[in-house]
C-alpha positions as CSV (number, residue, x, y, z in Angstrom):
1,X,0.0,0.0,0.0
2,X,1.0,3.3,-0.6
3,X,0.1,6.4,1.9
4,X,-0.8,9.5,-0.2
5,X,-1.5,12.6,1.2
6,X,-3.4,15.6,-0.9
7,X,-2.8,19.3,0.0
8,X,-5.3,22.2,-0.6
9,X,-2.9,24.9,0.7
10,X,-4.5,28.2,2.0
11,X,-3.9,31.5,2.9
12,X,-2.9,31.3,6.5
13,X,0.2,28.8,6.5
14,X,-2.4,26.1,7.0
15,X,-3.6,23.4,4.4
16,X,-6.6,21.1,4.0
17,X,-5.4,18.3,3.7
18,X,-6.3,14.0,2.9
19,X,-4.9,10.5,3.5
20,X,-5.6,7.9,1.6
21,X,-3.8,4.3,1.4
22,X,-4.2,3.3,-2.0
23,X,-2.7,-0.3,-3.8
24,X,0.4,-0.6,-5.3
25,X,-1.0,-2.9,-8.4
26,X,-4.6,-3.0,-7.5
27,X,-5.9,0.7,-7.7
28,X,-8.1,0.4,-4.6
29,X,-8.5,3.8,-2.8
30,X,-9.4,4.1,1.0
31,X,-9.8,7.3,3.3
32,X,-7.4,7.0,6.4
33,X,-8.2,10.7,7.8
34,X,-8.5,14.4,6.8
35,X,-8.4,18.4,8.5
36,X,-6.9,21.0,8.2
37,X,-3.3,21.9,10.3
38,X,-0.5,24.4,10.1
39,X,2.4,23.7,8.7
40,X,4.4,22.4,11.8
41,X,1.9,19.8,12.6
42,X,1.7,19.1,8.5
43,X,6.1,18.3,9.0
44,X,5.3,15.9,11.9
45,X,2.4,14.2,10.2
46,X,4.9,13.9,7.3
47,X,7.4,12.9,9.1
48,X,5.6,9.5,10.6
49,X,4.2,8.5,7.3
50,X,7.7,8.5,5.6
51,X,9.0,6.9,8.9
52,X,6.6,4.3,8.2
53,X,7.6,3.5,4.9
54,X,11.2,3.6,5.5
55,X,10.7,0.7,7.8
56,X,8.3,-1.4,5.4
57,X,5.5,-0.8,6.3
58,X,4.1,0.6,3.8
59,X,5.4,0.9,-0.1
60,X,6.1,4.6,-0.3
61,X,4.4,8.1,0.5
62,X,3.4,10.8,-2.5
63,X,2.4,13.8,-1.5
64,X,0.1,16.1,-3.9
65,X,0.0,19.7,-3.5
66,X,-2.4,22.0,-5.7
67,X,-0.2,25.1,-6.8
68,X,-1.6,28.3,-7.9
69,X,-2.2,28.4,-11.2
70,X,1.1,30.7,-12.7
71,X,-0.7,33.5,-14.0
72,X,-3.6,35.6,-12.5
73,X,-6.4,36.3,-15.0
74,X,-8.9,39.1,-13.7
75,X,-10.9,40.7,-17.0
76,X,-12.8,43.4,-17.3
77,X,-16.6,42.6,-18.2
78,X,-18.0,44.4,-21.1
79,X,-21.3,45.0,-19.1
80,X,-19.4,47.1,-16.7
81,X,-17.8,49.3,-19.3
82,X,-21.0,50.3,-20.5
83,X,-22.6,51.0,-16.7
84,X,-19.4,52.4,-14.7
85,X,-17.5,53.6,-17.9
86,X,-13.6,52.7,-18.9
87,X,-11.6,54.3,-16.0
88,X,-14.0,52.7,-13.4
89,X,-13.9,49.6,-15.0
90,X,-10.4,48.9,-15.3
91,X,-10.0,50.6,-11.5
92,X,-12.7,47.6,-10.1
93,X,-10.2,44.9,-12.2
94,X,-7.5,46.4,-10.6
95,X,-8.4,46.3,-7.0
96,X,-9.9,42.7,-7.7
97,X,-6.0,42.0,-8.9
98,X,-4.7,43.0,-6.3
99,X,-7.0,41.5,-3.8
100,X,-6.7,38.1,-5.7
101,X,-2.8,38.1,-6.4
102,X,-2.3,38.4,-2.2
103,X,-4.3,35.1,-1.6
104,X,-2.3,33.5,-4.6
105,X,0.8,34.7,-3.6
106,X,0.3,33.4,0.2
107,X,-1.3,29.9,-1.4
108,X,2.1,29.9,-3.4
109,X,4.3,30.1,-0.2
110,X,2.3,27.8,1.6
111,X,2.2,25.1,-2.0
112,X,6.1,25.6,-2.1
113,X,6.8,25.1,1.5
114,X,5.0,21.6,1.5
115,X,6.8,20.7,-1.3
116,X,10.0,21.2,0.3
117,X,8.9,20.0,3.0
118,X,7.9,16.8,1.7
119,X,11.3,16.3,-0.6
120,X,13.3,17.0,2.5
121,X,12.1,14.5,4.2
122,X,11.9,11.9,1.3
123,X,8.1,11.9,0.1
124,X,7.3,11.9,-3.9
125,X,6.0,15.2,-4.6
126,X,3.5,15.9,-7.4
127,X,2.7,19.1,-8.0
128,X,-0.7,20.1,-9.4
129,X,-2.5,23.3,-11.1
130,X,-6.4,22.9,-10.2
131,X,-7.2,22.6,-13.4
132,X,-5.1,19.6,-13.8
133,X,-6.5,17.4,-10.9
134,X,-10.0,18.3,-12.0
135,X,-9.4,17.0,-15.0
136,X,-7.5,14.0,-13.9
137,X,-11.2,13.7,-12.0
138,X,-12.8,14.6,-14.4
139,X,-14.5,17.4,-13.2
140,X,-15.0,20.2,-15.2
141,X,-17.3,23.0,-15.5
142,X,-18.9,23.0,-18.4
143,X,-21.6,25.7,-18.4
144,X,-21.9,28.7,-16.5
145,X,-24.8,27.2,-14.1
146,X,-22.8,24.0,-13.3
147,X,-21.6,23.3,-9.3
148,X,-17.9,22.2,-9.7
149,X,-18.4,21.7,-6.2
150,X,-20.9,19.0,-6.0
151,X,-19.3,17.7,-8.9
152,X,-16.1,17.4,-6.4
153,X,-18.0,16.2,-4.0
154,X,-20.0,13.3,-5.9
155,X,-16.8,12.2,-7.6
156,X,-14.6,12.0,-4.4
157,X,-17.4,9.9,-2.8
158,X,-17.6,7.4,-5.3
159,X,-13.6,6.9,-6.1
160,X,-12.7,6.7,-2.9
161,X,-14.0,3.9,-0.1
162,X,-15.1,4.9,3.2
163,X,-14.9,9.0,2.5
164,X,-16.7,10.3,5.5
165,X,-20.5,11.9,5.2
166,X,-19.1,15.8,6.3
167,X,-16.3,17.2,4.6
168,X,-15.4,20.6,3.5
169,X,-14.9,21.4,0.3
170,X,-10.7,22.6,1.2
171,X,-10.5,19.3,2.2
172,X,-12.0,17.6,-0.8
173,X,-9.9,19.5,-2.7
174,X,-7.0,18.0,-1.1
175,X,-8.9,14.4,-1.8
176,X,-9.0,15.1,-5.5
177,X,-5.3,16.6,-5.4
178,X,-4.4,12.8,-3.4
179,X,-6.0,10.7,-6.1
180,X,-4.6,12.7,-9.2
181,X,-0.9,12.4,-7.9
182,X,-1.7,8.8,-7.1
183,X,-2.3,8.1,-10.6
184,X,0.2,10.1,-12.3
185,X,2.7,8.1,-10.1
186,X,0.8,4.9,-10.3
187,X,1.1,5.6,-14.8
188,X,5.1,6.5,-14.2
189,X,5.5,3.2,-12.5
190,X,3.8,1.4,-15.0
191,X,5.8,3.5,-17.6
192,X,9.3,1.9,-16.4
């Protein structure tokens, strides 16, 4: 069995995070715990896991972290060209940049301190955009009414045995992040 963890990093040098054991050949996926901890007690939880599989008992430990996606897209709408006018437009997009590019940039440091984290102490590290790990999913929104979240929600459910009845959605998020660097491991394995 191998112990993968899935990170949802946020904005407060904390992460959502889940465990899952999943098998080496066989694919099966099963919840072993989730929350949401800072990143001291994320190091120590780490730490035990790769413990654990440097002693046998267990086959290995991935961890999968979502990173912000590179770039920061914030447009202006047309509507609101035509009610607030140009300048007042582009001001809201600004202010909504700015706003936005703090939480990314905080996400960032937390995504790229796990990932050290997790090298340092010996962990496979797969890093993922949100994009990617939906799609691994495949969950995607595909019209503007659709609930990516209960799309989330539904698929985690069903892919993975025992997922508990209350969840939050961080800590889905770290679910789907968990099985899509499970199976991009699981393929490179194969691959060799």
């Amino acid at each position: 069995m191998i112990v993968v963890f899935g990170f949802d990093p946020s904005t407060e040098r904390t992460a959502a995070w889940a465990r899952l054991t999943c098998g080496r050949v066989s694919g099966e996926r099963e919840y072993e715990d989730k929350g949401e901890n800072t990143l001291d007690e994320i190091r120590a939880m780490l730490k035990v896991a790769v413990a654990a599989a440097n002693d046998g008992a267990v086959d290995g430990v991935v961890v999968g972290i979502e990173r912000p996606p590179p770039q920061l897209n914030v447009h202006v709408m047309p509507g609101r060209i035509k009610v607030k006018g140009i300048v007042e437009a582009h001001k809201e997009a600004l202010w909504a940049a700015r706003a936005k590019a703090g939480s990314l940039i905080d996400a960032s440091y937390v995504a790229g301190a796990l990932a050290w984290m997790a090298r340092e102490l010996g962990a496979r590290v797969v890093e993922l955009t949100p994009d990617a790990w939906r799609a691994a999913l495949n969950v995607r929104r595909t019209t503007k009414g659709t609930d990516q979240g209960a799309m989330i929600k539904d698929a985690i459910v069903a892919m993975i045995s025992g997922w508990p009845k209350v969840s939050n959605e961080h800590v889905r998020d770290g679910a789907g992040v968990a099985l899509a660097a499970y199976w991009q491991v699981r393929a490179e394995r194969k691959a060799v």
